[in-house]
C-alpha positions as CSV (number, residue, x, y, z in Angstrom):
1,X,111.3,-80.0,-23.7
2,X,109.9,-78.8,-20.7
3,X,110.0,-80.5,-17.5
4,X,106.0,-80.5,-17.0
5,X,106.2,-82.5,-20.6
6,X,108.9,-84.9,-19.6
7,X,106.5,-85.9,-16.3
8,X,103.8,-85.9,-18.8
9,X,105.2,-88.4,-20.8
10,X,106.5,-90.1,-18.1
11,X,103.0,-90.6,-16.4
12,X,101.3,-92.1,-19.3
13,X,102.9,-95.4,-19.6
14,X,102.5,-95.0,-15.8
15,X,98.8,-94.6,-16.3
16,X,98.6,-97.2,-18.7
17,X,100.0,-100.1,-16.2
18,X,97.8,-98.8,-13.5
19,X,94.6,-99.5,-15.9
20,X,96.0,-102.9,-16.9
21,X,95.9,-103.7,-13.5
22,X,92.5,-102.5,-12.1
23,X,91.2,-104.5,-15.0
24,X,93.2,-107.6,-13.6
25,X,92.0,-107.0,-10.5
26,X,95.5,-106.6,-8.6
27,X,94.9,-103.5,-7.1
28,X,95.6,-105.7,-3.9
29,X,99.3,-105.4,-5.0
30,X,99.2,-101.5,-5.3
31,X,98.3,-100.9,-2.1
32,X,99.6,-104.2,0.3
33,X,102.5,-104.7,-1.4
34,X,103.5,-101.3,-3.2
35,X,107.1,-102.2,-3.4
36,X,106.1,-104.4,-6.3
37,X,105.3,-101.6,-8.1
38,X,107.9,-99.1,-6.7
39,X,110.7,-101.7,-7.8
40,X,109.3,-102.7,-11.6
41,X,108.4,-99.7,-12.4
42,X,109.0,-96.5,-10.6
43,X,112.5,-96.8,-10.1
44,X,113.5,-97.4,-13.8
45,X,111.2,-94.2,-14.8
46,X,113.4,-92.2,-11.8
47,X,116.4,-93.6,-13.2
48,X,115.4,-92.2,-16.8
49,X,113.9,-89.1,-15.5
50,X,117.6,-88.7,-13.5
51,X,119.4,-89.2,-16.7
52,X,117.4,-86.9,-19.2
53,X,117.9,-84.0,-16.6
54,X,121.4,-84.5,-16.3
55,X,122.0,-84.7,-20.2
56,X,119.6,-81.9,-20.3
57,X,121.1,-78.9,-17.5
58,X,124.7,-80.0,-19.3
59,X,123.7,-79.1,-22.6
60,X,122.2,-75.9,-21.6
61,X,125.4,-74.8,-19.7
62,X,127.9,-75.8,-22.4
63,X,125.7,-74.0,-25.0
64,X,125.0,-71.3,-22.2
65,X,121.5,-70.6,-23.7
66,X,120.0,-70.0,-20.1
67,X,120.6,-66.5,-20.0
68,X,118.8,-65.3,-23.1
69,X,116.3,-68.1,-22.9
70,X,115.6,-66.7,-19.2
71,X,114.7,-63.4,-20.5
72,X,112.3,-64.8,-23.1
73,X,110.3,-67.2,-20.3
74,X,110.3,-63.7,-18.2
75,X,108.3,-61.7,-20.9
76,X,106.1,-64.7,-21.6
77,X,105.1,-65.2,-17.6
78,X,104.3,-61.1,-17.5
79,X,102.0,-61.9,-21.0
80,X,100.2,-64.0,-18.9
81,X,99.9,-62.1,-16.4
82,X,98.5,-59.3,-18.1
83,X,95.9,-61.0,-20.3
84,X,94.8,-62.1,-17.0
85,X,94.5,-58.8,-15.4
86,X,92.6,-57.4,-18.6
87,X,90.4,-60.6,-18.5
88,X,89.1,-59.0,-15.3
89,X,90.6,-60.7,-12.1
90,X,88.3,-63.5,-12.2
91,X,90.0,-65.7,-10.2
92,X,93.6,-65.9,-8.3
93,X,96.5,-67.2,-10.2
94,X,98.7,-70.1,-8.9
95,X,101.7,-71.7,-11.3
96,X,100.4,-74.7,-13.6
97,X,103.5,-76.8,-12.3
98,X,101.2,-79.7,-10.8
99,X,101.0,-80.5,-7.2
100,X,102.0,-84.3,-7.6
101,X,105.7,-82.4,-8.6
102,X,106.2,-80.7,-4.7
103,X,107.6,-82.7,-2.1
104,X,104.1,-81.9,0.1
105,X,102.1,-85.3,0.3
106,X,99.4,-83.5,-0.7
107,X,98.2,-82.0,-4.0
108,X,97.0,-79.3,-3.7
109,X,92.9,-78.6,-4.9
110,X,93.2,-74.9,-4.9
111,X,94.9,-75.4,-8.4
112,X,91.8,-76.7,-9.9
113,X,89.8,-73.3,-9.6
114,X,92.7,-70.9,-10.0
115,X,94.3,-69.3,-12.9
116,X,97.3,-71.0,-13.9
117,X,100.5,-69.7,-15.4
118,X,103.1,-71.6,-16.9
119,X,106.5,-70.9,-15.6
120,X,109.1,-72.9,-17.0
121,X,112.4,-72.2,-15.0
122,X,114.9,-75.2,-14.7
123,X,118.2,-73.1,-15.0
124,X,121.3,-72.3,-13.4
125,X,121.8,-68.5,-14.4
126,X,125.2,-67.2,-14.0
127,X,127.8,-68.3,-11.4
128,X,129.7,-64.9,-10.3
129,X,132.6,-65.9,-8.2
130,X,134.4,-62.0,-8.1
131,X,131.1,-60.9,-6.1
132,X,130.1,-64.6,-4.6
133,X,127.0,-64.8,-5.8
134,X,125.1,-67.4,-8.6
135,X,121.9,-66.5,-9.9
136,X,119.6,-69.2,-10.6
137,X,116.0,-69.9,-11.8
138,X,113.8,-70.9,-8.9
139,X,113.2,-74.7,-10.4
140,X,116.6,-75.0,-10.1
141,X,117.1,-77.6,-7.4
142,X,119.9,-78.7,-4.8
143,X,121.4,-81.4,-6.9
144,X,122.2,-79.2,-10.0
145,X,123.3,-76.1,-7.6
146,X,126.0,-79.2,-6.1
147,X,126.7,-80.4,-9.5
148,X,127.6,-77.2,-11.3
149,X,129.1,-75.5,-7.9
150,X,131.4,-78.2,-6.3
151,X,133.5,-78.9,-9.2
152,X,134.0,-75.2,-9.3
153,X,135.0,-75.0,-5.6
154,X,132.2,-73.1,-4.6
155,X,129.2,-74.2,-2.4
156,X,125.9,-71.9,-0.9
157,X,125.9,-71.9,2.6
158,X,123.2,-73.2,3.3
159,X,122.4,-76.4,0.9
160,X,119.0,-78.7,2.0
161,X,119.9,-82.0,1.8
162,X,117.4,-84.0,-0.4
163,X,118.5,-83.4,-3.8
164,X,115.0,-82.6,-5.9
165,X,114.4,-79.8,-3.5
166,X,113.7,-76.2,-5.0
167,X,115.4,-72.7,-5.1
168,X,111.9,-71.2,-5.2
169,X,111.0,-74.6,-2.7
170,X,113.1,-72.8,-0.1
171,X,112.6,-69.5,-0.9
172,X,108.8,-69.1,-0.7
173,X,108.4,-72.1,1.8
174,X,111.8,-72.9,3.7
175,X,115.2,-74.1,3.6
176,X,117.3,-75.8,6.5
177,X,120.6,-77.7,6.5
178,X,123.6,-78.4,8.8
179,X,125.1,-75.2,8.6
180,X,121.9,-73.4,9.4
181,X,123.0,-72.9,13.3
182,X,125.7,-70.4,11.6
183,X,124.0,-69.1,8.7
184,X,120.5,-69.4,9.6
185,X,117.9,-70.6,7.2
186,X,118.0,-70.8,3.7
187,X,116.7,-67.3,2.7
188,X,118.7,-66.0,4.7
189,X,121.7,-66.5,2.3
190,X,120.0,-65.2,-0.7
191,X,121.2,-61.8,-1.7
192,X,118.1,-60.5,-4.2
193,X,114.6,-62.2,-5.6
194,X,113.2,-61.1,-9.0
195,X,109.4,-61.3,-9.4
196,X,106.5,-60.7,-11.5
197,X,103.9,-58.7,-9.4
198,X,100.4,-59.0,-9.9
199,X,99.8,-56.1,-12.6
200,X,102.5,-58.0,-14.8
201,X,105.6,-55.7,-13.8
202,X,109.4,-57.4,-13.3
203,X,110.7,-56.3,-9.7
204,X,114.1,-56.9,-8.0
205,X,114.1,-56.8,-4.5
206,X,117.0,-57.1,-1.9
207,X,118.1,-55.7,1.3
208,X,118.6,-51.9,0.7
209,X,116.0,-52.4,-2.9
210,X,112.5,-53.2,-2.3
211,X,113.6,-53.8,0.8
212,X,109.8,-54.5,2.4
213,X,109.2,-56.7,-0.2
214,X,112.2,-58.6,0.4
215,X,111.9,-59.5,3.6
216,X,108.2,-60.3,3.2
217,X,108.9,-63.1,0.2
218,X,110.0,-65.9,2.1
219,X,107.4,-68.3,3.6
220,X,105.3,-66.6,1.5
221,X,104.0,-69.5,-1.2
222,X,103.9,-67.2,-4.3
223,X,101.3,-65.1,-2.5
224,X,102.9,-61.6,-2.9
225,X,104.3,-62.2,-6.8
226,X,105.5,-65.2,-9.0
227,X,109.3,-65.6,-8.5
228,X,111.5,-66.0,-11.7
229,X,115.2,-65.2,-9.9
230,X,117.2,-65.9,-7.2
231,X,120.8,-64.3,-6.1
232,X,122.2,-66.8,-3.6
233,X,125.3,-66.4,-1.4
234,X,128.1,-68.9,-2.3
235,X,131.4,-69.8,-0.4
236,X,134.5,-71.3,-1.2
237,X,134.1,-75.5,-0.9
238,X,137.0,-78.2,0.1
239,X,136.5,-81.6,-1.1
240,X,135.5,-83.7,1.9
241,X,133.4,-83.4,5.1
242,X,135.3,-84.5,8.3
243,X,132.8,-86.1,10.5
244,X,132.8,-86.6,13.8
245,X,129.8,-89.5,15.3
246,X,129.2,-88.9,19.2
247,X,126.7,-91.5,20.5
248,X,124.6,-90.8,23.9
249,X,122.4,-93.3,25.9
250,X,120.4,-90.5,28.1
251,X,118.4,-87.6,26.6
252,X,120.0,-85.0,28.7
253,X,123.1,-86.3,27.3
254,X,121.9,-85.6,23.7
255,X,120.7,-82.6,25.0
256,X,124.0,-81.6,26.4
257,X,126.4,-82.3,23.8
258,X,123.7,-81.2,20.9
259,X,123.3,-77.6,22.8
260,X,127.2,-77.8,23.4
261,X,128.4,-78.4,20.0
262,X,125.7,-76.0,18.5
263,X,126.7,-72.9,20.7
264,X,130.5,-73.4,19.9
265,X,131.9,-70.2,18.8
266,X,134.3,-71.7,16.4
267,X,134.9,-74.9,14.4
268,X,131.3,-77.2,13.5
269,X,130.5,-76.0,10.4
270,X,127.6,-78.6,10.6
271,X,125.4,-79.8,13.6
272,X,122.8,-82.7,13.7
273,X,121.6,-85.1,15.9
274,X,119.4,-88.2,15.1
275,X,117.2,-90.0,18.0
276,X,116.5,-93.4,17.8
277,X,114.7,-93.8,20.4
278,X,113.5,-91.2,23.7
279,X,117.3,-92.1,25.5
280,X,119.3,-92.7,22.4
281,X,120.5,-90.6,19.9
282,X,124.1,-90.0,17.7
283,X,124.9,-86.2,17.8
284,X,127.6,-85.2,14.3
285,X,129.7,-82.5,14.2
286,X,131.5,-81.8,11.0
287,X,134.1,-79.8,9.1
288,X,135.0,-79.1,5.3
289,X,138.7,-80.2,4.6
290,X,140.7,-81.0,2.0
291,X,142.8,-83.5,3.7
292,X,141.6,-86.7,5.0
293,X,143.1,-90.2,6.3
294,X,142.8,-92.6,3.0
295,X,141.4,-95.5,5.2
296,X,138.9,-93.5,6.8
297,X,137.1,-92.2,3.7
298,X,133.5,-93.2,3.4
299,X,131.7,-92.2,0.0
300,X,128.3,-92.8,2.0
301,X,126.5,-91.5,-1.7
302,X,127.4,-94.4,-3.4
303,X,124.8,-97.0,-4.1
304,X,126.2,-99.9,-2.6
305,X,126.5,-97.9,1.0
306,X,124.1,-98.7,4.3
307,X,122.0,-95.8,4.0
308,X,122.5,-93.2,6.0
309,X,120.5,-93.3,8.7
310,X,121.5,-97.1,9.3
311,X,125.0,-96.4,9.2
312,X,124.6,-93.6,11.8
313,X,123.1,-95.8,14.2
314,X,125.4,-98.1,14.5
315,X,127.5,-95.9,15.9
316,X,125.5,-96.4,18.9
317,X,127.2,-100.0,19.3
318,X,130.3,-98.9,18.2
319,X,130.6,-96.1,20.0
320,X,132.3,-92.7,18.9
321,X,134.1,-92.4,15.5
322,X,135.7,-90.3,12.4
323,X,135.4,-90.5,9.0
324,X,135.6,-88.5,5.9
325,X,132.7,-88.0,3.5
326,X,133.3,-86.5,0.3
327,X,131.5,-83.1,0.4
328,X,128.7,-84.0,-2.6
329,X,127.9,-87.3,-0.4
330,X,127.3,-85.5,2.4
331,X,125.2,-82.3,1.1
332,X,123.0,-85.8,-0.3
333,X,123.2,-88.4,3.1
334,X,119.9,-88.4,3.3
335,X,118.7,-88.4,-0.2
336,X,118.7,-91.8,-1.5
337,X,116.6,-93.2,1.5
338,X,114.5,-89.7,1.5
339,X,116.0,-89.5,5.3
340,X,114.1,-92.9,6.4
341,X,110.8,-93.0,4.5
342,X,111.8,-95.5,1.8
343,X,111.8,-98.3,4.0
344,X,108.5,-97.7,4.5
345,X,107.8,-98.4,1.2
346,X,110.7,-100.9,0.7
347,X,111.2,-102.1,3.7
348,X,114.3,-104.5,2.6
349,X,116.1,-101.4,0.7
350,X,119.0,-100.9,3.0
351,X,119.9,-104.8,2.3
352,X,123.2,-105.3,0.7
353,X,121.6,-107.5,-1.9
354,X,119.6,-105.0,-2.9
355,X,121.4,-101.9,-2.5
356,X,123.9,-103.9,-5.2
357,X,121.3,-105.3,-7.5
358,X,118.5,-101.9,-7.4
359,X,120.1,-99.4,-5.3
360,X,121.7,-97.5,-8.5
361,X,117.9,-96.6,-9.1
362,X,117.4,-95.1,-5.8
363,X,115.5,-93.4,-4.8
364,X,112.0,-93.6,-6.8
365,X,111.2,-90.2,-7.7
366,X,108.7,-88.3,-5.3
367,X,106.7,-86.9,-8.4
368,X,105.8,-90.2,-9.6
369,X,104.9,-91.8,-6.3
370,X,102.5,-89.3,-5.7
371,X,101.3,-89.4,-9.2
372,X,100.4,-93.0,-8.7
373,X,99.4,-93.5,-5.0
374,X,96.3,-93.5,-6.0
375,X,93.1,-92.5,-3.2
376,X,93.2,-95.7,-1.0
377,X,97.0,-95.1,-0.3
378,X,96.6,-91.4,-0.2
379,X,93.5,-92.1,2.5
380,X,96.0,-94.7,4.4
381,X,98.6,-92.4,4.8
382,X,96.4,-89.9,5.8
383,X,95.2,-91.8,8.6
384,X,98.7,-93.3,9.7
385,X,101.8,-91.4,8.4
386,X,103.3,-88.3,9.6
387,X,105.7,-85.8,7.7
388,X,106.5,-82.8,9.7
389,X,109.1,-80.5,10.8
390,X,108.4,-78.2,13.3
391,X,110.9,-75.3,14.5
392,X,110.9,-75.0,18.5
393,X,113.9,-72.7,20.1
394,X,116.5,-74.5,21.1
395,X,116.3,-73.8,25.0
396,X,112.7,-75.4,24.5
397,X,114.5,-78.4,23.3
398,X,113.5,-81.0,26.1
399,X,109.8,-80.4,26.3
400,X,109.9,-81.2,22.6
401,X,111.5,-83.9,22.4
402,X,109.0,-84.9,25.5
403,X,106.0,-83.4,23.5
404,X,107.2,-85.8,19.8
405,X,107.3,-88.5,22.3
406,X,104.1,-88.5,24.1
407,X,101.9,-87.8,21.2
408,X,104.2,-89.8,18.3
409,X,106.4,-92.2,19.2
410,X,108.2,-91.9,16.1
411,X,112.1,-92.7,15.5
412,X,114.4,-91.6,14.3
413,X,113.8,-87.8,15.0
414,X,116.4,-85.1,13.0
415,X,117.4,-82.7,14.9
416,X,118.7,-80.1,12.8
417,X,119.8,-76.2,14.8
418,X,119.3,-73.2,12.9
419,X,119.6,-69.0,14.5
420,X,116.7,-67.0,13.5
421,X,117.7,-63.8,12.9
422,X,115.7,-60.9,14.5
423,X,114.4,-59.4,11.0
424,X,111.1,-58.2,9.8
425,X,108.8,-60.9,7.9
426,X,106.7,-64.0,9.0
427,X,108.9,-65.8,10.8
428,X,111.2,-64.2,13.3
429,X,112.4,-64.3,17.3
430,X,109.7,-63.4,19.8
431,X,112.5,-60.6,21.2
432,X,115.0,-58.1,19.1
433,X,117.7,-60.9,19.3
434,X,118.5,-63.2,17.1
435,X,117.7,-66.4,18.6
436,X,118.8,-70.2,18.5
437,X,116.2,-72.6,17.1
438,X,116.0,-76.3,16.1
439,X,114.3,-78.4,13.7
440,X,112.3,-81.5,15.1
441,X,111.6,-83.3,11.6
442,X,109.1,-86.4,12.4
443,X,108.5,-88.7,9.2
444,X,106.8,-92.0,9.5
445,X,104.5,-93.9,11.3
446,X,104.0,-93.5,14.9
447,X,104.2,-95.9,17.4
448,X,101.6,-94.2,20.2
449,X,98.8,-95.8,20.6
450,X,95.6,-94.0,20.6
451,X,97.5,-92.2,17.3
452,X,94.5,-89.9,15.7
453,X,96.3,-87.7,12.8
454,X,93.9,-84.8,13.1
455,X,93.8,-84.4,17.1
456,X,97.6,-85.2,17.8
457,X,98.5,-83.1,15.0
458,X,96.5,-79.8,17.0
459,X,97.6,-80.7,19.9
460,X,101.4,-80.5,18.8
461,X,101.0,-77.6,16.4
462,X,99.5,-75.8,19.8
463,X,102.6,-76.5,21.6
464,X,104.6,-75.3,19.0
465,X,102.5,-72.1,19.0
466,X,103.2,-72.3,23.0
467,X,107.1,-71.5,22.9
468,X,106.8,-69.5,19.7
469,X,107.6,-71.7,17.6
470,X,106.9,-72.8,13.8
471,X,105.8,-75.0,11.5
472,X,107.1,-75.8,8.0
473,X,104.1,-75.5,5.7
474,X,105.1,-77.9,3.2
475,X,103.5,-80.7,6.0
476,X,99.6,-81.0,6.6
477,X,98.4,-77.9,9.4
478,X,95.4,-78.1,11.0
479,X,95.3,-74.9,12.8
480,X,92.5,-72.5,12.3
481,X,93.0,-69.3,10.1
482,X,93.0,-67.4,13.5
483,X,96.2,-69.9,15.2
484,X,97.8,-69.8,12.0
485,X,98.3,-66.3,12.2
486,X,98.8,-66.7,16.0
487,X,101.9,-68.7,14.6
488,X,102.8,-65.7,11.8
489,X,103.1,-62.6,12.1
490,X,101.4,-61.3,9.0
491,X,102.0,-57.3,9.7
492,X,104.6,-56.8,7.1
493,X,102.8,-59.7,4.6
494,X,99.4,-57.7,4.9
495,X,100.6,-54.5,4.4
496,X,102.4,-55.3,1.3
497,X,99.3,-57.7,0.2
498,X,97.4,-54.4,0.3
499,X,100.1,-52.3,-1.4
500,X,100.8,-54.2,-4.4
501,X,97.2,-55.1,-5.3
502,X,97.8,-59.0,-4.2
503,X,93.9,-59.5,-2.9
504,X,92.6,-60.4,-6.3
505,X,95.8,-61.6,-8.2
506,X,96.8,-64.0,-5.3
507,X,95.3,-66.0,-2.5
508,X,96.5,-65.8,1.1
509,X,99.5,-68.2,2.4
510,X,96.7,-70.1,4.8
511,X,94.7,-70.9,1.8
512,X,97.1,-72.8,-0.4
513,X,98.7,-74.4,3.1
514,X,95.9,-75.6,5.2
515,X,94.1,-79.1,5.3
516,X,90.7,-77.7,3.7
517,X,93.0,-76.3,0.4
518,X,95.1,-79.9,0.0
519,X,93.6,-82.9,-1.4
């Protein structure tokens, strides 16, 4: 059974409820008091959803029927793909996988006058430890690559930290974790993509193969082929995460020790800060190790724990610490609170009596509360909400931070570093050095008043543009065509868009990204 089915059948009893309650006339509760909902219903479908896909990717590795299975879902998307080119190029293709199933708030409306083709690519490939390397289908996502690699002992280098997120997520949009300020971003770990082009042909690219098209396929949103393969990097693994919480009452002193700990040349094989508020933040430093202090072991993952976020802060009272995180926990911190946006939507979650009665359900699935937002929520969190991460260099840190404040108000920030290698492609240093960035990732409400989502929006998407920097287009963009690419550089995307015949088979990055092409 295919994922797209499972959601299927998971909507309709969804659907059902949701008409059984317009005809009651509750719709009230939907949309004042969605936790209601989220609670009775959505977190026992997440739970069940969690539990078929587990049964489900075990089965398929101990019967190790991905391989030949893979080949066969290959031929079938290059099938569609040419009976759509002898049909005559009517219109663009795009991937049937429905919008409600990305972790954009938006679905995207481009899908409804596109050709779709159905790729259905959920597996873990082949894990290759003699050349490092584990191949993987581009649904695969973050919690199966930890759940298959850890017990092995291996890790990628780069792992994003909610668990539902996609290979083919952080290939052809973008991928940031901890360990980004040594390894850089995501795509920058994977060794080779495999693709179906747009007249139906399999291709392999990688650094010395295809090597154009390599470089050109991240940040590229299925615009240049439809991915069906991923090489990624992988590492040796040690079973816990020493981490180290430093609190600071200043923003120079976040910016001091978050600069200082990022530029180490040694140790800090992860780097974060979060800021709670303009002059408080908790900068972390951690370490893989396979030792740790019994009494200072923290599985943070487990479902009774403060989330996260919570626990982080209070570190700010407490002052400095140490603890030990097993190394699943931590790749997933942020996962079962989705970073701090569930207590919007519960907004009693992190209580102990909940996190022991419900928080073994956490979190609701983001599939399924897009699926049933319905337009009045989708139109209230269009007005109020914010989800954005924007990439600024790191010496441009402080007018950010000033920028986020002044036209958001919104806490807690992540502050996640990342060097961006000087390579061809959309995104890369304004120089011909590699350079140090950092991710400013804003999600919530903000707090400034005379908050207008379409004007502060520009007017922080130009500053970005200002110090060359970048925005992650999984969030809303409201930058003209013309800023956009301002922002990036489309040389290498254009001339391989021309080269490989992409003008009719697929549309351009800004129109599956912008405001006008998401509902």
């Amino acid at each position: 059974m295919s994922y797209q089915l499972w959601a299927t059948l998971c909507a309709v009893p969804v659907v059902s409820i949701l008409l059984w309650i317009r005809v009651k006339g509750l719709e009230y509760t939907i949309i004042h008091q969605r936790w209601i909902f989220v609670c009775l219903f959505l977190l026992p479908l997440s739970l069940v959803y969690d539990v078929f896909s587990f049964v489900r990717n075990w089965i398929v590795f101990q019967m190790n029927t991905a391989p030949q299975k893979h080949d066969e879902r290959v031929r079938d998307i290059q099938r569609q793909v040419r009976e759509w080119k002898a049909d005559g190029e009517k219109r663009p293709m795009c991937t049937a996988r429905p919008g409600y199933q990305t972790v954009s708030l938006r679905i995207g409306k481009y899908k409804k006058t596109h050709h779709k083709i159905n790729i259905n690519l959920v597996d873990i490939l082949e894990v290759d430890t003699d050349r490092r390397v584990v191949r993987v289908e581009p649904l695969v996502n973050m919690g199966q690559v930890t759940a298959m690699l850890n017990p092995l002992g291996w890790t990628l280098p780069v792992l994003p930290e909610l668990d539902m997120l996609t290979v083919g997520g952080m290939i052809m949009g973008v991928g940031i974790e901890t360990s980004s300020h040594k390894f850089g971003l995501f795509q920058h770990n994977c060794v080779a993509y495999e693709l179906v082009m747009a007249d139906g042909s399999l291709v392999r690219c990688s650094e010395n193969e295809n090597s154009d098209l390599f470089y050109a396929v991240p940040w590229s949103y299925g615009t240049l082929g439809l991915l069906v393969a991923a090489e990624l990097r992988i590492v040796p693994a040690k079973k816990y995460v020493k981490i180290e919480y430093r609190p600071a009452h200043s923003m120079s002193e976040v910016i001091k020790a978050f600069s200082e700990e990022t530029m180490k040349k040694s140790n800090n094989e992860f780097v974060e800060a979060l800021m709670y508020s303009k002059e408080a933040g908790v900068v972390m430093t951690a370490n893989m190790t396979d030792d740790a202090e019994e009494s200072k072991v923290n599985c943070i993952g487990h479902f009774w724990k403060p989330w996260f976020f919570k626990h982080v802060q209070a570190y700010l009272k407490s002052g400095p610490g140490i603890e030990y995180i097993p190394l699943r926990h931590y790749y997933h911190r942020h996962t079962r609170s989705i970073f701090w946006e569930l207590q919007d939507i519960v907004p009693f979650g992190n209580n102990p009596l909940f996190r022991y009665l419900c928080g073994w359900m956490v979190p609701p699935k983001v599939s399924l509360l897009k699926l049933t937002q319905g337009e009045t929520i989708r139109r209230m969190y269009e007005r109020n909400h914010v989800v954005q991460d924007m990439l600024v260099p790191l010496r441009k840190l402080r007018e950010s931070l000033d920028c986020f404040d002044k036209e958001l108000n919104l806490y807690p920030l992540w502050l996640c570093p990342f060097l961006l290698p000087s390579q061809p492609g959309l995104v890369h240093p304004e120089g011909n050095e590699d350079e140090m960035y950092v991710d400013l990732g804003a999600y919530g409400t903000p707090k400034r008043k005379g908050f207008h989502f379409v004007e502060t929006t520009r007017r922080v998407e130009e500053f970005v543009r200002s110090v060359h920097g970048f925005q992650m287009l999984y969030a809303d963009t409201h930058m003209t065509r013309e800023e956009f690419r301002q922002m990036f550089d489309h040389t290498l995307y254009d001339k391989l868009r021309h080269r490989l015949g992409c003008e009719k088979a697929f549309p351009e990055i800004y129109d599956k990204i912008s405001k006008a092409a998401r509902i």
